[in-house]
DODODO-219675 format. One record per residue: residue number from 1; y, z, x of N, C-alpha, C in turn. Coordinates in steps of 0.02 Angstrom, whole numbers, plus 50000, padded with zeros to 5 digits. Atoms other than C-alpha are relative to their C-alpha. Layout:
BEGIN
<NUM,<Y,Z,X>,<Y,Z,X>,<Y,Z,X>> ...
END
This chain:
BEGIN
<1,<49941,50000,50043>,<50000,50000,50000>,<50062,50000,50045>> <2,<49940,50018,49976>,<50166,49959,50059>,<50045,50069,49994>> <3,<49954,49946,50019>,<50305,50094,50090>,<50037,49970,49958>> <4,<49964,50011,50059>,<50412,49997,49952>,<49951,50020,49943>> <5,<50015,50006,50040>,<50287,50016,49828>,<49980,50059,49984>> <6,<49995,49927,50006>,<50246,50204,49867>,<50068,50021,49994>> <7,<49930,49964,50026>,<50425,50230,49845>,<50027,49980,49936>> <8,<50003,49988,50067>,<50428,50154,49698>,<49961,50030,49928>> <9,<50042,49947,50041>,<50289,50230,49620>,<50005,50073,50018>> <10,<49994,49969,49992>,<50368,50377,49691>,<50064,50044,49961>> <11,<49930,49982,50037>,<50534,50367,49605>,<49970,49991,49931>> <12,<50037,49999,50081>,<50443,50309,49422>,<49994,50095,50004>> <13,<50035,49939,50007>,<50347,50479,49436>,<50069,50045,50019>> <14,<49943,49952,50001>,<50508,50581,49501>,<50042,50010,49913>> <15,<49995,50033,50051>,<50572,50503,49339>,<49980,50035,49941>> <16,<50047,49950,50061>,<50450,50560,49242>,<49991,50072,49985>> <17,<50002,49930,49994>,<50424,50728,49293>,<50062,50047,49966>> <18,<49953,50006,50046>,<50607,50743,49250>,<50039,50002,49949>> <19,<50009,50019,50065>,<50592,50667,49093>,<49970,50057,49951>> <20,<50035,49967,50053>,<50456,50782,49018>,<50029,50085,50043>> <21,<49968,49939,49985>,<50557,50949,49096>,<50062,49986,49970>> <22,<49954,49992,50034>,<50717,50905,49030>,<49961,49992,49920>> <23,<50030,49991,50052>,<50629,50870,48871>,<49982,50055,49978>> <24,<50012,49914,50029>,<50543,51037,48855>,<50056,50024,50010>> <25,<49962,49969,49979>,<50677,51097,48899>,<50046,49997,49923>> <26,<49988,50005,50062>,<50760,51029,48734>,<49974,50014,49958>> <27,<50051,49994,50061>,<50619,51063,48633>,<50006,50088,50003>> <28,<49996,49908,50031>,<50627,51274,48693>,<50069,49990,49980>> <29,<49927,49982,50012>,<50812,51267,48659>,<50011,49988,49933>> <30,<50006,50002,50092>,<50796,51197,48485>,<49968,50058,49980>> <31,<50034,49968,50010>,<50669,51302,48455>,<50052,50069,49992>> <32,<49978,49926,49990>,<50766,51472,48519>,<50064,49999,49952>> <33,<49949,49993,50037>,<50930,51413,48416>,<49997,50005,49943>> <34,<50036,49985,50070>,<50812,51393,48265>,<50020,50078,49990>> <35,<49990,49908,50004>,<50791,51590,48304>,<50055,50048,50000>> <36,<49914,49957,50022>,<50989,51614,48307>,<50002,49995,49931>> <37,<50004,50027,50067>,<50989,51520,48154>,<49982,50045,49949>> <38,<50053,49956,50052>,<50861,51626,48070>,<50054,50088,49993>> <39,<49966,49950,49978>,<50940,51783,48138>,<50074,50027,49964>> <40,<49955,50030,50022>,<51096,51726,48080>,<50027,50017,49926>> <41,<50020,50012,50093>,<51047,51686,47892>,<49993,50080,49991>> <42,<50039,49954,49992>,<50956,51844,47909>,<50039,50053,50000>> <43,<49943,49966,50013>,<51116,51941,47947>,<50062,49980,49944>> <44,<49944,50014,50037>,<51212,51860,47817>,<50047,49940,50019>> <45,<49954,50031,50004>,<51277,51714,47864>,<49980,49936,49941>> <46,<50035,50039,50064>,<51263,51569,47715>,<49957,49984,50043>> <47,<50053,50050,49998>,<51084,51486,47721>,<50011,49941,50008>> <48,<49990,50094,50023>,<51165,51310,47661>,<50060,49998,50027>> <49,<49930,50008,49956>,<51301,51326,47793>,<49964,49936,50044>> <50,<50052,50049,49958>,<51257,51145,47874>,<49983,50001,50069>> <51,<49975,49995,49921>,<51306,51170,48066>,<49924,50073,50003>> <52,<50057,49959,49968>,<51158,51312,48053>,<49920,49984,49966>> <53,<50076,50023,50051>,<51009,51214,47964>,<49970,49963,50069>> <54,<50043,50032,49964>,<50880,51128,48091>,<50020,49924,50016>> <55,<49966,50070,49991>,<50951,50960,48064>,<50068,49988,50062>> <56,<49956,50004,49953>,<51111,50985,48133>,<50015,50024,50056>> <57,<50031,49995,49953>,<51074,51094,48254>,<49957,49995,50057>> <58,<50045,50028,49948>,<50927,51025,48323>,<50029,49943,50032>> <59,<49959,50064,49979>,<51029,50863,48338>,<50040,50005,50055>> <60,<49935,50022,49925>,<51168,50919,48459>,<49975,50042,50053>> <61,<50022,49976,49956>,<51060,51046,48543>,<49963,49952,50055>> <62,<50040,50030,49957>,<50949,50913,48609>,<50061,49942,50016>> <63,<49952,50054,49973>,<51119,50767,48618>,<50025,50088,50059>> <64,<49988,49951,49950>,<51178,50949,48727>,<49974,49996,50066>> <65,<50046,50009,49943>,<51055,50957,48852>,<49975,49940,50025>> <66,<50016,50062,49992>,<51027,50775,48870>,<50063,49967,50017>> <67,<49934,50029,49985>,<51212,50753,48877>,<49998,50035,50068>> <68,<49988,49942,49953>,<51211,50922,49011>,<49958,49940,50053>> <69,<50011,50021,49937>,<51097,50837,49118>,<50011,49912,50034>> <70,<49977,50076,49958>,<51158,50644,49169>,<50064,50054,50021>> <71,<49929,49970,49969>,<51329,50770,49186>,<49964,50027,50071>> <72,<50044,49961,49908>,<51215,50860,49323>,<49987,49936,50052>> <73,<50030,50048,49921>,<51132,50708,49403>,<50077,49958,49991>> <74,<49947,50054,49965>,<51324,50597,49400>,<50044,50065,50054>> <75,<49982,49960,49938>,<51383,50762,49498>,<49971,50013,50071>> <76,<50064,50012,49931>,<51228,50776,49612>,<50028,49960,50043>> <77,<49993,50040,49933>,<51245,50615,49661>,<50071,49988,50016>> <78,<49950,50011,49986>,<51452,50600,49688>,<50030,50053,50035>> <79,<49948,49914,49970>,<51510,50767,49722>,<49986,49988,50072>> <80,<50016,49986,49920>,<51524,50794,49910>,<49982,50053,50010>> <81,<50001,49931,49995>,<51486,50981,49879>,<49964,50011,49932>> <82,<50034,49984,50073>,<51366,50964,49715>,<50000,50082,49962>> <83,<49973,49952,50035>,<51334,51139,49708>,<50048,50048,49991>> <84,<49926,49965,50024>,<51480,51224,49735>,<50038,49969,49934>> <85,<49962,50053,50070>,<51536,51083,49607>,<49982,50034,49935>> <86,<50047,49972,50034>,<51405,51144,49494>,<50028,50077,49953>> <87,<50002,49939,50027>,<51444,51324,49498>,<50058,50019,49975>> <88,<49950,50004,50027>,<51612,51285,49444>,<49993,49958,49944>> <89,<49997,50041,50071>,<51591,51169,49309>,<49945,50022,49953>> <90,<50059,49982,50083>,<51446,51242,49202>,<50045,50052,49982>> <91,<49965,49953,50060>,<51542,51402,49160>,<50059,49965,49975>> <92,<49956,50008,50032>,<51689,51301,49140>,<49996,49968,49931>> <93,<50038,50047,50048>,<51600,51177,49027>,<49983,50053,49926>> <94,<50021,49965,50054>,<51529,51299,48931>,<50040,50042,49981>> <95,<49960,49966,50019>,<51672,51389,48888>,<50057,49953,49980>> <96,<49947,50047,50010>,<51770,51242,48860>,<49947,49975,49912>> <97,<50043,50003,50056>,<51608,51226,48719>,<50026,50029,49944>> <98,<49971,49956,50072>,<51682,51356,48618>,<50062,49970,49957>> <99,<49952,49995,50010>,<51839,51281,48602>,<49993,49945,49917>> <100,<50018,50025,50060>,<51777,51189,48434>,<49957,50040,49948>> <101,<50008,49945,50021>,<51695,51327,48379>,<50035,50065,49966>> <102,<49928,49945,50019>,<51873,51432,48377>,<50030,49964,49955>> <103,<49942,50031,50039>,<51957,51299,48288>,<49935,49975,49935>> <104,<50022,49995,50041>,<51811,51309,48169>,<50008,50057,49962>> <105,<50003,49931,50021>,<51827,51477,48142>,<50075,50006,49970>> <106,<49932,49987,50002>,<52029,51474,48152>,<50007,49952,49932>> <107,<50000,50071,50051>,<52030,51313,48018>,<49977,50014,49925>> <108,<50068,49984,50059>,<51874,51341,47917>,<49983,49910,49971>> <109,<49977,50059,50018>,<51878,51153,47897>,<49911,49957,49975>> <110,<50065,50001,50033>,<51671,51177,47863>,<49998,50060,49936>> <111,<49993,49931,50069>,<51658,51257,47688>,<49923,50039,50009>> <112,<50064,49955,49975>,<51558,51421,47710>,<50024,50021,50057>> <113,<49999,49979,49927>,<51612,51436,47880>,<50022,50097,49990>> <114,<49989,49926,50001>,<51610,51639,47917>,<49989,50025,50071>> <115,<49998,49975,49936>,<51635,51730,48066>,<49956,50006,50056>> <116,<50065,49981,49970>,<51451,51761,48090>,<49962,49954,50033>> <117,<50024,50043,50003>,<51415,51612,48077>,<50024,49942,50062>> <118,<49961,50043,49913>,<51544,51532,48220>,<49962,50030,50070>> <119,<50052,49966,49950>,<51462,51675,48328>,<49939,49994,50001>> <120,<50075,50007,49986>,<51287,51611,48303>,<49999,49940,50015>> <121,<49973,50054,49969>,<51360,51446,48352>,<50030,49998,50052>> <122,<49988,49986,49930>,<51434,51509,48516>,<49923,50033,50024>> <123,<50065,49963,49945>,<51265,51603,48555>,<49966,49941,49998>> <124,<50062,50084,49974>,<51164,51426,48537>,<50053,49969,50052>> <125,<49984,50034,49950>,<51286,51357,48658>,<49988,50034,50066>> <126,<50034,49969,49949>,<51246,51484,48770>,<49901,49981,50025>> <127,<50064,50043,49999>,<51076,51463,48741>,<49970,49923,50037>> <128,<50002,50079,49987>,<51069,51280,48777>,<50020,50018,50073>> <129,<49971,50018,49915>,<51158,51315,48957>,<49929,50041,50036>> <130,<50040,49982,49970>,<51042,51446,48987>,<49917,49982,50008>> <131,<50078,50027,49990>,<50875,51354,48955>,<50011,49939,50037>> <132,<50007,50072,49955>,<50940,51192,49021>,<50016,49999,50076>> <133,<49985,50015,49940>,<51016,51230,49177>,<49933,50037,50054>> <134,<50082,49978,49955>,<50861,51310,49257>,<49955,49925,50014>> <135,<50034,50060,50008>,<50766,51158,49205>,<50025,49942,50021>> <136,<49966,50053,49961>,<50918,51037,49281>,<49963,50001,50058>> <137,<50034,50003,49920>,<50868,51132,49450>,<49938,49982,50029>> <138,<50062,50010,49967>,<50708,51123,49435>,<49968,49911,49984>> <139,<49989,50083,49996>,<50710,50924,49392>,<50031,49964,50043>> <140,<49972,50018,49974>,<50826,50895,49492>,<49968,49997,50095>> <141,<50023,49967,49927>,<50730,50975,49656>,<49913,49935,50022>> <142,<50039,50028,49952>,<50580,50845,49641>,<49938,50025,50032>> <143,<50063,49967,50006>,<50388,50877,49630>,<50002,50047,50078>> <144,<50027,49958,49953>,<50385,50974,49810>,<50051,50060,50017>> <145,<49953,49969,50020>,<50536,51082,49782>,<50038,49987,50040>> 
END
């Protein structure tokens, strides 16, 4: 076999590996925001509030983390200083997350919207950073670490 062709069947499979870790990675994070969700309801926030039903949630949790990580690999590869880059832009990011969240809350411009309910919508954004960015590093690092 050719070293081009082990490097390309080297990059496919990097690829892949990747692929099905950022994936799970979306799939626990849905999953765990389900369990804000529930939690949520559970404390009182409406049931038929849409922004906390499975649909819409599951939707931007996984566009989240699928958006989070091309943001990771176009920093990787440009930054001259990735992670220092890194360790500055996820908290900023994610705190820059809320800022639609406040002006949901401040607005109300979703009917239903309730206090509890904006705060169980800041804890899934948390959520989402904290299951995905583990799973960036460890995608990002490449079957031999």
């Amino acid at each position: 076999m050719t070293a081009t062709a082990r490097l390309a069947r080297s990059s496919r499979s990097s690829r892949t590996r990747a692929a099905v870790i950022v994936g799970g990675a979306a799939l626990i994070a849905v999953a765990l925001n389900a369990l804000v969700s529930w939690v949520a309801v559970s404390w009182g926030a409406p049931a038929t509030y849409g922004p906390l039903t499975l649909p819409a949630h599951g939707l931007f949790t996984v566009l989240g983390v699928v958006g989070g990580w091309v943001g990771w690999m176009l920093v990787r590869r440009r930054a001259q200083t990735p992670d220092r880059m890194l360790r500055l832009l996820v908290p900023v990011v994610t705190l820059v997350s809320f800022v639609p969240d406040v002006l949901l809350l401040a607005f109300g411009f979703i009917p239903g919207t309730t206090t509890l309910a904006v705060l169980a919508l800041m804890v899934m954004h948390i959520v989402v950073v904290a299951v995905a960015v583990p799973a960036y590093v460890l995608a990002s690092r490449g079957p031999r670490g």
